[in-house]
C-alpha positions as CSV (number, residue, x, y, z in Angstrom):
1,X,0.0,0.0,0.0
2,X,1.3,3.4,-0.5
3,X,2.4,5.2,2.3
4,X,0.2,8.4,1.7
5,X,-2.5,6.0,1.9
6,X,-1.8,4.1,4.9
7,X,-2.3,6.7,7.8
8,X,-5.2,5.8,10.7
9,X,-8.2,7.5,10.1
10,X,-9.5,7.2,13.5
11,X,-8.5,8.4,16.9
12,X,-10.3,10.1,19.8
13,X,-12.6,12.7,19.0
14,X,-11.4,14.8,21.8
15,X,-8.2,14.9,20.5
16,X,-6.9,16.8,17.3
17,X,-3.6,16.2,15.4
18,X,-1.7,18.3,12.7
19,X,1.6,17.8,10.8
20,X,4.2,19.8,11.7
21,X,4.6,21.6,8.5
22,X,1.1,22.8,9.3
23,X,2.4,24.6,12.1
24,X,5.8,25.7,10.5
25,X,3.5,27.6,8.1
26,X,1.3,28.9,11.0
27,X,3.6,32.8,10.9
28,X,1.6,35.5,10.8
29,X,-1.6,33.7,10.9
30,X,-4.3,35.0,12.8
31,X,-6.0,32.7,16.3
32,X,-9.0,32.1,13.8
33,X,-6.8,31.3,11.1
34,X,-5.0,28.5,13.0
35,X,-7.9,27.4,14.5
36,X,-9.5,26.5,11.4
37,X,-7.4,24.4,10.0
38,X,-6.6,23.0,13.3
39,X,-10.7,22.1,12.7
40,X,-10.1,20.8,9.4
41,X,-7.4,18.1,10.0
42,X,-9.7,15.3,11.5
43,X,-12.9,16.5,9.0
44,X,-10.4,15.7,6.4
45,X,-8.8,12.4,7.5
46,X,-12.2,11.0,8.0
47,X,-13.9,11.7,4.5
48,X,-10.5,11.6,2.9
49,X,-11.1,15.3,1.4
50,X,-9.4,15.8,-2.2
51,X,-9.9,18.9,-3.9
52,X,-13.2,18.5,-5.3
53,X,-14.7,18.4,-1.6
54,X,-15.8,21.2,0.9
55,X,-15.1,20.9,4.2
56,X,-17.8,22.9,6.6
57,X,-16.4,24.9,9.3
58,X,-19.9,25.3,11.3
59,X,-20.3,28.1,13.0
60,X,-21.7,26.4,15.9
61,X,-19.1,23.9,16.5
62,X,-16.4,26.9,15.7
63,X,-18.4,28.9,19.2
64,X,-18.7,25.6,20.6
65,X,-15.3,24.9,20.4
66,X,-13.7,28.0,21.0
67,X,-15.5,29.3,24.2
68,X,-17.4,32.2,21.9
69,X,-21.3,33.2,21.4
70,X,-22.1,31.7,18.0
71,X,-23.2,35.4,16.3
72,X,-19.6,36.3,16.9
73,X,-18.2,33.3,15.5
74,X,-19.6,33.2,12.2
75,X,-17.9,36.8,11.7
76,X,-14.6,35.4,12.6
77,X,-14.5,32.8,10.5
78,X,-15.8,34.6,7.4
79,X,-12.6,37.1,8.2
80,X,-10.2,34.4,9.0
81,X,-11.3,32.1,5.5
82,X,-10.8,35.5,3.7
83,X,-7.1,35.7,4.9
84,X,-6.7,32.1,4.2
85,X,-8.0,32.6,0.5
86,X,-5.6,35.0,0.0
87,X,-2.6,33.4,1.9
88,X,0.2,31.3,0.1
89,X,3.5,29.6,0.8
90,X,6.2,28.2,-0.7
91,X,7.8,24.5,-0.3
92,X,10.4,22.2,-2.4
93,X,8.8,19.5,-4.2
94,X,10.4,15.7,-4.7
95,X,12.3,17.4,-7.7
96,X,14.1,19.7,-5.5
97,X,11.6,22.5,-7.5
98,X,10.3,25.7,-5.2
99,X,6.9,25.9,-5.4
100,X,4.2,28.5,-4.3
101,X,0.9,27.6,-3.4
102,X,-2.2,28.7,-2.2
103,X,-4.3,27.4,0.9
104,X,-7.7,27.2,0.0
105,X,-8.8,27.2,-3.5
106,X,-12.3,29.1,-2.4
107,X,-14.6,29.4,0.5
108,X,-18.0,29.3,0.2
109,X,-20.4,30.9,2.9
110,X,-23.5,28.7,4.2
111,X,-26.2,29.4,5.9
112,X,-24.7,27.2,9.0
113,X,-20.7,28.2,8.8
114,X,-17.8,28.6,5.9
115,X,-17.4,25.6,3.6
116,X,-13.8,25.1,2.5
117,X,-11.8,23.7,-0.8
118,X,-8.2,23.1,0.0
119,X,-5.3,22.9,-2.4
120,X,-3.6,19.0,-3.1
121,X,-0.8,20.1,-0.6
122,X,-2.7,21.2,2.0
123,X,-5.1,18.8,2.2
124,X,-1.6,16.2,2.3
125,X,-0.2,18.0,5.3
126,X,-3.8,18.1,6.6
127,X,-4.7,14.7,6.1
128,X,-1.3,12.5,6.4
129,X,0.0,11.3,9.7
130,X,2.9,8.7,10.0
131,X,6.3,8.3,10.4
132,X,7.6,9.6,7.3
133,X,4.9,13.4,8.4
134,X,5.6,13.8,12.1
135,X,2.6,15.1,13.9
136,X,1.7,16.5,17.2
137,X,-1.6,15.4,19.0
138,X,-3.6,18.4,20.7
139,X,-6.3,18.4,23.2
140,X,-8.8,19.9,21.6
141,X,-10.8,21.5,24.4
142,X,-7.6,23.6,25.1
143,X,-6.1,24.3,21.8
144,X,-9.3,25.7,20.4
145,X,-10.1,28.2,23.3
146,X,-6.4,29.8,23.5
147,X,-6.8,33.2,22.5
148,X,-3.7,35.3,22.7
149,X,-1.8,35.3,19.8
150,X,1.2,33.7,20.0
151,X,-0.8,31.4,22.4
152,X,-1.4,27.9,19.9
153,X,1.9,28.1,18.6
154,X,3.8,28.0,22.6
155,X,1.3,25.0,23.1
156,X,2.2,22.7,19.6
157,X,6.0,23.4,20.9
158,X,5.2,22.1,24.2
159,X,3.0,19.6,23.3
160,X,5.7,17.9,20.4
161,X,8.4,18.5,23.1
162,X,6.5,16.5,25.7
163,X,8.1,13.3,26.1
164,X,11.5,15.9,26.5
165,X,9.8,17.1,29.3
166,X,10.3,20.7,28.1
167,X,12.4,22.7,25.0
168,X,14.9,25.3,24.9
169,X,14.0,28.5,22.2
170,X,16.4,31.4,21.7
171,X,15.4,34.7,20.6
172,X,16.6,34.0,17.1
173,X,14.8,30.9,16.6
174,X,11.6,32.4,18.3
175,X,11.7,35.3,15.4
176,X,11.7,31.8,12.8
177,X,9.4,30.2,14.7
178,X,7.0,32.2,14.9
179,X,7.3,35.0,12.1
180,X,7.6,37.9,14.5
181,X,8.0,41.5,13.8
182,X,11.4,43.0,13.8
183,X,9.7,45.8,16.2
184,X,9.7,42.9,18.9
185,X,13.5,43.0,18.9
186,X,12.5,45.4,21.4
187,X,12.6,43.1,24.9
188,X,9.8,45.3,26.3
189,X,7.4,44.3,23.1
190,X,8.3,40.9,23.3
191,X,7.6,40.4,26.9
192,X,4.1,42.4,26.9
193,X,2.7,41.1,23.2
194,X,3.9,37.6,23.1
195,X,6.2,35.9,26.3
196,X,3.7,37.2,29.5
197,X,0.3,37.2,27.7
198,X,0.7,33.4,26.1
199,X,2.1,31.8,29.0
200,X,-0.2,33.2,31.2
201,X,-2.9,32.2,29.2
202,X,-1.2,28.1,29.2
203,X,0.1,28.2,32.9
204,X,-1.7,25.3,34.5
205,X,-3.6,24.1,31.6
206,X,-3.4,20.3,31.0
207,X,-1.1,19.2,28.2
Protein backbone atom coordinates (compact mmCIF):
# COMPACT_ATOMS: atom_id res chain seq x y z
CA UNK A 1 0.00 0.00 0.00
CA UNK A 2 1.30 3.36 -0.49
CA UNK A 3 2.36 5.16 2.31
CA UNK A 4 0.21 8.41 1.66
CA UNK A 5 -2.55 5.96 1.88
CA UNK A 6 -1.85 4.10 4.88
CA UNK A 7 -2.33 6.65 7.82
CA UNK A 8 -5.16 5.75 10.74
CA UNK A 9 -8.15 7.45 10.13
CA UNK A 10 -9.51 7.23 13.48
CA UNK A 11 -8.45 8.39 16.94
CA UNK A 12 -10.34 10.10 19.76
CA UNK A 13 -12.59 12.66 19.03
CA UNK A 14 -11.42 14.77 21.84
CA UNK A 15 -8.20 14.93 20.46
CA UNK A 16 -6.88 16.76 17.33
CA UNK A 17 -3.56 16.23 15.43
CA UNK A 18 -1.71 18.29 12.66
CA UNK A 19 1.56 17.79 10.80
CA UNK A 20 4.15 19.76 11.69
CA UNK A 21 4.58 21.60 8.49
CA UNK A 22 1.07 22.83 9.33
CA UNK A 23 2.38 24.63 12.12
CA UNK A 24 5.84 25.73 10.55
CA UNK A 25 3.50 27.62 8.14
CA UNK A 26 1.31 28.91 10.98
CA UNK A 27 3.61 32.75 10.88
CA UNK A 28 1.64 35.54 10.79
CA UNK A 29 -1.58 33.69 10.90
CA UNK A 30 -4.29 34.98 12.81
CA UNK A 31 -6.04 32.66 16.34
CA UNK A 32 -8.98 32.11 13.80
CA UNK A 33 -6.81 31.33 11.10
CA UNK A 34 -5.01 28.47 13.01
CA UNK A 35 -7.93 27.40 14.46
CA UNK A 36 -9.53 26.51 11.38
CA UNK A 37 -7.35 24.37 10.02
CA UNK A 38 -6.60 22.95 13.26
CA UNK A 39 -10.70 22.09 12.67
CA UNK A 40 -10.10 20.85 9.45
CA UNK A 41 -7.41 18.11 9.96
CA UNK A 42 -9.70 15.29 11.53
CA UNK A 43 -12.87 16.51 8.98
CA UNK A 44 -10.38 15.70 6.39
CA UNK A 45 -8.77 12.37 7.50
CA UNK A 46 -12.17 11.05 8.02
CA UNK A 47 -13.93 11.71 4.48
CA UNK A 48 -10.50 11.58 2.94
CA UNK A 49 -11.15 15.32 1.45
CA UNK A 50 -9.43 15.80 -2.16
CA UNK A 51 -9.88 18.87 -3.90
CA UNK A 52 -13.18 18.46 -5.35
CA UNK A 53 -14.71 18.38 -1.55
CA UNK A 54 -15.79 21.21 0.88
CA UNK A 55 -15.13 20.90 4.24
CA UNK A 56 -17.76 22.85 6.59
CA UNK A 57 -16.42 24.89 9.33
CA UNK A 58 -19.88 25.30 11.28
CA UNK A 59 -20.35 28.09 13.03
CA UNK A 60 -21.69 26.43 15.89
CA UNK A 61 -19.14 23.88 16.47
CA UNK A 62 -16.41 26.95 15.73
CA UNK A 63 -18.41 28.90 19.17
CA UNK A 64 -18.72 25.59 20.62
CA UNK A 65 -15.34 24.88 20.44
CA UNK A 66 -13.66 28.02 21.04
CA UNK A 67 -15.49 29.31 24.15
CA UNK A 68 -17.38 32.18 21.94
CA UNK A 69 -21.26 33.25 21.37
CA UNK A 70 -22.10 31.67 17.99
CA UNK A 71 -23.19 35.37 16.26
CA UNK A 72 -19.64 36.31 16.93
CA UNK A 73 -18.23 33.28 15.49
CA UNK A 74 -19.62 33.22 12.19
CA UNK A 75 -17.91 36.81 11.71
CA UNK A 76 -14.56 35.44 12.65
CA UNK A 77 -14.51 32.76 10.55
CA UNK A 78 -15.83 34.57 7.43
CA UNK A 79 -12.59 37.09 8.21
CA UNK A 80 -10.16 34.43 9.00
CA UNK A 81 -11.34 32.11 5.50
CA UNK A 82 -10.84 35.53 3.69
CA UNK A 83 -7.07 35.69 4.89
CA UNK A 84 -6.70 32.07 4.20
CA UNK A 85 -8.04 32.57 0.45
CA UNK A 86 -5.56 35.02 -0.04
CA UNK A 87 -2.56 33.42 1.86
CA UNK A 88 0.16 31.27 0.11
CA UNK A 89 3.50 29.59 0.81
CA UNK A 90 6.18 28.24 -0.73
CA UNK A 91 7.75 24.49 -0.31
CA UNK A 92 10.38 22.18 -2.39
CA UNK A 93 8.79 19.48 -4.25
CA UNK A 94 10.36 15.73 -4.66
CA UNK A 95 12.31 17.42 -7.66
CA UNK A 96 14.05 19.71 -5.52
CA UNK A 97 11.64 22.52 -7.46
CA UNK A 98 10.32 25.67 -5.16
CA UNK A 99 6.90 25.93 -5.42
CA UNK A 100 4.15 28.52 -4.26
CA UNK A 101 0.94 27.61 -3.44
CA UNK A 102 -2.17 28.68 -2.21
CA UNK A 103 -4.33 27.41 0.94
CA UNK A 104 -7.68 27.20 -0.01
CA UNK A 105 -8.80 27.22 -3.51
CA UNK A 106 -12.29 29.06 -2.45
CA UNK A 107 -14.59 29.43 0.49
CA UNK A 108 -17.98 29.30 0.21
CA UNK A 109 -20.35 30.92 2.90
CA UNK A 110 -23.48 28.72 4.22
CA UNK A 111 -26.18 29.44 5.95
CA UNK A 112 -24.66 27.19 9.00
CA UNK A 113 -20.67 28.21 8.77
CA UNK A 114 -17.82 28.56 5.90
CA UNK A 115 -17.45 25.58 3.64
CA UNK A 116 -13.82 25.15 2.46
CA UNK A 117 -11.76 23.74 -0.75
CA UNK A 118 -8.18 23.10 0.05
CA UNK A 119 -5.28 22.88 -2.40
CA UNK A 120 -3.57 18.97 -3.13
CA UNK A 121 -0.79 20.10 -0.62
CA UNK A 122 -2.71 21.16 1.98
CA UNK A 123 -5.12 18.75 2.22
CA UNK A 124 -1.63 16.20 2.33
CA UNK A 125 -0.24 18.04 5.33
CA UNK A 126 -3.85 18.08 6.64
CA UNK A 127 -4.71 14.74 6.07
CA UNK A 128 -1.35 12.55 6.43
CA UNK A 129 0.03 11.31 9.74
CA UNK A 130 2.87 8.75 10.00
CA UNK A 131 6.29 8.26 10.37
CA UNK A 132 7.58 9.61 7.27
CA UNK A 133 4.91 13.37 8.42
CA UNK A 134 5.61 13.77 12.08
CA UNK A 135 2.58 15.15 13.88
CA UNK A 136 1.67 16.47 17.19
CA UNK A 137 -1.61 15.40 19.01
CA UNK A 138 -3.63 18.43 20.71
CA UNK A 139 -6.26 18.45 23.23
CA UNK A 140 -8.85 19.93 21.63
CA UNK A 141 -10.77 21.50 24.40
CA UNK A 142 -7.61 23.64 25.10
CA UNK A 143 -6.11 24.35 21.81
CA UNK A 144 -9.31 25.69 20.42
CA UNK A 145 -10.08 28.18 23.26
CA UNK A 146 -6.42 29.81 23.46
CA UNK A 147 -6.78 33.22 22.51
CA UNK A 148 -3.67 35.34 22.74
CA UNK A 149 -1.80 35.34 19.77
CA UNK A 150 1.20 33.73 19.97
CA UNK A 151 -0.81 31.36 22.40
CA UNK A 152 -1.44 27.87 19.93
CA UNK A 153 1.94 28.06 18.62
CA UNK A 154 3.77 28.02 22.63
CA UNK A 155 1.31 24.99 23.10
CA UNK A 156 2.23 22.75 19.65
CA UNK A 157 5.96 23.44 20.86
CA UNK A 158 5.20 22.12 24.24
CA UNK A 159 3.02 19.56 23.31
CA UNK A 160 5.66 17.95 20.40
CA UNK A 161 8.44 18.53 23.08
CA UNK A 162 6.45 16.49 25.70
CA UNK A 163 8.05 13.28 26.10
CA UNK A 164 11.46 15.95 26.48
CA UNK A 165 9.76 17.12 29.33
CA UNK A 166 10.34 20.70 28.13
CA UNK A 167 12.35 22.69 25.03
CA UNK A 168 14.92 25.34 24.87
CA UNK A 169 14.04 28.45 22.17
CA UNK A 170 16.42 31.38 21.67
CA UNK A 171 15.44 34.74 20.59
CA UNK A 172 16.55 34.01 17.10
CA UNK A 173 14.76 30.90 16.65
CA UNK A 174 11.57 32.41 18.33
CA UNK A 175 11.68 35.29 15.40
CA UNK A 176 11.74 31.83 12.77
CA UNK A 177 9.35 30.16 14.73
CA UNK A 178 7.01 32.16 14.86
CA UNK A 179 7.30 34.98 12.05
CA UNK A 180 7.64 37.89 14.46
CA UNK A 181 8.01 41.49 13.78
CA UNK A 182 11.36 43.02 13.75
CA UNK A 183 9.74 45.77 16.23
CA UNK A 184 9.71 42.87 18.86
CA UNK A 185 13.46 43.03 18.93
CA UNK A 186 12.52 45.42 21.35
CA UNK A 187 12.55 43.09 24.95
CA UNK A 188 9.78 45.30 26.32
CA UNK A 189 7.43 44.32 23.12
CA UNK A 190 8.27 40.91 23.26
CA UNK A 191 7.59 40.41 26.88
CA UNK A 192 4.15 42.43 26.93
CA UNK A 193 2.68 41.11 23.23
CA UNK A 194 3.85 37.65 23.08
CA UNK A 195 6.22 35.88 26.33
CA UNK A 196 3.66 37.16 29.53
CA UNK A 197 0.28 37.20 27.67
CA UNK A 198 0.68 33.39 26.12
CA UNK A 199 2.12 31.80 28.97
CA UNK A 200 -0.23 33.22 31.25
CA UNK A 201 -2.86 32.21 29.23
CA UNK A 202 -1.19 28.07 29.17
CA UNK A 203 0.10 28.15 32.87
CA UNK A 204 -1.67 25.28 34.48
CA UNK A 205 -3.59 24.06 31.61
CA UNK A 206 -3.42 20.35 31.02
CA UNK A 207 -1.12 19.23 28.22
Amino acid sequence: MNKENSYDKSYPVTTMAIQNKVTECFKSMSVDEKRILIMASPIARNVDASEQDQILISAQQFADDCGIKVNSAYKQIENASKKLVDRSFSYVNDRGKKVYSNWVIDATYEDAGISLRFTSIVLVMLKILDKYNPYTRYKKDVVLKLKKDYSIDFYHLAKKNQAKNGFELTLDEMFTEFGLPESYRDLRNLKRRVLKSSLDELMNLPM
